[in-house]
Each structure stands twice: as structure tokens, then as C-alpha cells.
C-alpha positions in Angstrom: 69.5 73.7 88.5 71.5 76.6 88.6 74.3 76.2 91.5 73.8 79.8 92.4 70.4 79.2 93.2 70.2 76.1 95.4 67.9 77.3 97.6 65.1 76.6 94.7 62.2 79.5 95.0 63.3 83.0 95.5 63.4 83.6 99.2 64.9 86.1 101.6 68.3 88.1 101.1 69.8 86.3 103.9 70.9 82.8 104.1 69.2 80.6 105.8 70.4 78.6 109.2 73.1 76.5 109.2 75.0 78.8 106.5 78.7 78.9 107.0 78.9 82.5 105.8 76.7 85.4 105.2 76.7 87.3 102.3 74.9 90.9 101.5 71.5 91.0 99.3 72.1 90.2 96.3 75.1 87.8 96.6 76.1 84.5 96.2 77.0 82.4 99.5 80.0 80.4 99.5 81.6 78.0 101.4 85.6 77.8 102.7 85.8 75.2 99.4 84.6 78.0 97.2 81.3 76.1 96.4 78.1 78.1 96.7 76.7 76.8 100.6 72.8 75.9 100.9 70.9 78.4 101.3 67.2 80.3 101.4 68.6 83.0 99.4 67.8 82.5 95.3 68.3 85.0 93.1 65.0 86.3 91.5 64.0 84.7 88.5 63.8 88.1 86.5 66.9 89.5 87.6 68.3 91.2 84.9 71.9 91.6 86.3 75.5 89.5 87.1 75.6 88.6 90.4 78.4 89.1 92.5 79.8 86.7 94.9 82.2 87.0 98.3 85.6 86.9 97.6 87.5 83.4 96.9 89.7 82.8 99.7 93.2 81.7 97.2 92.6 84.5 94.6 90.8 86.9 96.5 88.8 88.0 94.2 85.1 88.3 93.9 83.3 85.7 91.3 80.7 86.9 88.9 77.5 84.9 87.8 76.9 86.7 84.7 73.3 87.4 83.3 72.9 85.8 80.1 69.6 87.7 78.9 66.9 85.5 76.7 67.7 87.8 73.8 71.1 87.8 74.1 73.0 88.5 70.6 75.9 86.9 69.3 77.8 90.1 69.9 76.8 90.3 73.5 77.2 86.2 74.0 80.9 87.2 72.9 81.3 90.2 75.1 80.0 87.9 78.1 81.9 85.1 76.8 84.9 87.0 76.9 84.0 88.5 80.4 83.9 84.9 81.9 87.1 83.8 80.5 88.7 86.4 81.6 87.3 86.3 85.3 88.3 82.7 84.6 92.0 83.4 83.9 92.2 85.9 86.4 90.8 84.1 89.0 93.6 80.9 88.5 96.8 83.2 87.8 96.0 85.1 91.6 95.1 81.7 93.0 98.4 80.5 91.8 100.7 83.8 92.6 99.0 83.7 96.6 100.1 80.4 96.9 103.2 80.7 95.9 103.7 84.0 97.6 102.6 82.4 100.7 104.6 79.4 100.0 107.8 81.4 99.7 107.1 84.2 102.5 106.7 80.9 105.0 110.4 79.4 103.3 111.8 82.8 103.6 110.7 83.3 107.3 111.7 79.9 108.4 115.2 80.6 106.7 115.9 83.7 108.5 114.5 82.6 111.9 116.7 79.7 111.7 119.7 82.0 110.8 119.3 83.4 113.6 119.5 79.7 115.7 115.3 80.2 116.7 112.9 78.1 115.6 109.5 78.5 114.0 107.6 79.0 117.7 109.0 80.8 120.8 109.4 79.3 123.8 106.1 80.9 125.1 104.4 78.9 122.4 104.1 81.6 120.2 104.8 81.8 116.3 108.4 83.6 115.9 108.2 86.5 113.7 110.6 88.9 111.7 110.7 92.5 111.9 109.0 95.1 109.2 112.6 95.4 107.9 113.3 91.7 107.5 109.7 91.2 105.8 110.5 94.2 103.6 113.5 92.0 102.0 111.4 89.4 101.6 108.5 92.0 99.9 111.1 93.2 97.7 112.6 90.1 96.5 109.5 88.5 95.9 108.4 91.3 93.7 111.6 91.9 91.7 111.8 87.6 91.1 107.9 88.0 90.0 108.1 91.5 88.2 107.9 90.0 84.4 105.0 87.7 85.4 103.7 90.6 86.4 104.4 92.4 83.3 103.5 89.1 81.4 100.1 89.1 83.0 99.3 93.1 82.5 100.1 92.6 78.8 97.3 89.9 78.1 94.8 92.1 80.1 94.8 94.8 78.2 94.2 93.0 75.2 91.3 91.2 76.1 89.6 94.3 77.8 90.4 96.4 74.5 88.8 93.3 72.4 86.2 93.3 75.3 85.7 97.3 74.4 85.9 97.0 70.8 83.1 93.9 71.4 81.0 96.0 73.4 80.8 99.2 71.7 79.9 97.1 68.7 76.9 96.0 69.9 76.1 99.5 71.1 76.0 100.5 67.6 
């Protein structure tokens, strides 16, 4: 069984109760764990279109359940193909670079709070915090330390969305 459609028959475009999260008609429910949650909601048997899921919470983006059509030619298996490692790749280099932004933003605030002789909570009990200027060093440092992975990951995307193009308008023809 399809894990986007654990609810079995087609039913409503809501989940169902006990869902952690709700998602709009037409999407995908997932959990915290980024698996898809139980749900009423199935997508319809005949749907003839990729479905679109909440955003993951390390990469942030949105994953796609792609339509593979009954027909589907070898030059749009390779287009879709293509598609899905992409979302694939994209999906683990933004999971990565969130947790090592957050990693380093959390090492950067702790050094600069304890520069400063305070500790990580205030004596109210509440978490010490920097200043917009402070956080912009940290923003700007973390960019230019990141800017060729950045430059590195740009460069492969291109490519596969121009080989994605080329693919598609292929089978266009």
C-alpha cells in the first residue's frame, strides 16, 4: 500500500481524529518524524497529479508524491525520475545546512553570552538573547564560511533542471 494513502478508500479532505497535524485538500499528512500520520484522507484513485505534502520540519521544504501515469514513457519515467532525485538531494543538503546552521547559531550565542560573564538563561528564568547587531555577525559569518557550498550547490541545480528541460521538452515533441 501506498504510504501516502494509509487511510485505504478515498475519504474526506481532512484527516481524521487523532491526527497530529492538519493538512489542506489535497495533501499529504505528516507527522513531527516526517512519516505520513493515519489518516481518513486517501488520495483519489484517478488522480492524475503529484501530490504535495506539508513542509519537512529539518529541510523545510514541501515533499512531492509524484504521479507516475499508467502510460508513462520512458522519456517521462526519466523526467520524473530525475524530478525525484532531485527533490531527493535537495531535501538532504537543506536538512543538513539547518542543522548545522542551527548548530552553529546556538555555539555562537552561547560564546558571546558567555563573553559577556551571562549564562545561557537569565536570572528570571528566561533564555539570554543577543541583539539584532550581535546576530547579524553571526548571519554574516555564517554565510561568508558557507558561500562556496552555496555556490557548489547552485551549480549542480542548474544542470539537472536544464537536463530536466531538455528531458521534458523531448517528450513534448
Amino acid at each position: 500500500m501506498d504510504p501516502w494513502c494509509l487511510g485505504g478508500e478515498p475519504g474526506p479532505a481532512w484527516c481524521g481524529p487523532g491526527a497530529a497535524t492538519k493538512g489542506l485538500p489535497g495533501q499529504a499528512v505528516y507527522s513531527e518524524s516526517s512519516t505520513p500520520q493515519l489518516s481518513g484522507f486517501c488520495p483519489p484513485r484517478k488522480s492524475r497529479h503529484d501530490w504535495i505534502g506539508p513542509p519537512d520540519k529539518h529541510s523545510n521544504l514541501r515533499p512531492v508524491h509524484f504521479y507516475i501515469p499508467e502510460d508513462e514513457s520512458p522519456s517521462e519515467r526519466k523526467l520524473r525520475e530525475l524530478r525525484q532525485e532531485t527533490q531527493e538531494w535537495n531535501q538532504q543538503f537543506w536538512a543538513n545546512q539547518n542543522v548545522t546552521f542551527l548548530k552553529e547559531k546556538e555555539e555562537f550565542i552561547h560564546s558571546r553570552l558567555k563573553a559577556k560573564g551571562l549564562g545561557l538563561r537569565a536570572e528570571s528564568g528566561q533564555k539570554a538573547t543577543l541583539n539584532a547587531e550581535e546576530m547579524a555577525d553571526f548571519y554574516k559569518e555564517f554565510l561568508s564560511k558557507n558561500f562556496q557550498k552555496h555556490m557548489d550547490y547552485n551549480r549542480p541545480m542548474c544542470a539537472a533542471w536544464q537536463l530536466a528541460l531538455g528531458a521534458e521538452r523531448t517528450s513534448l515533441a
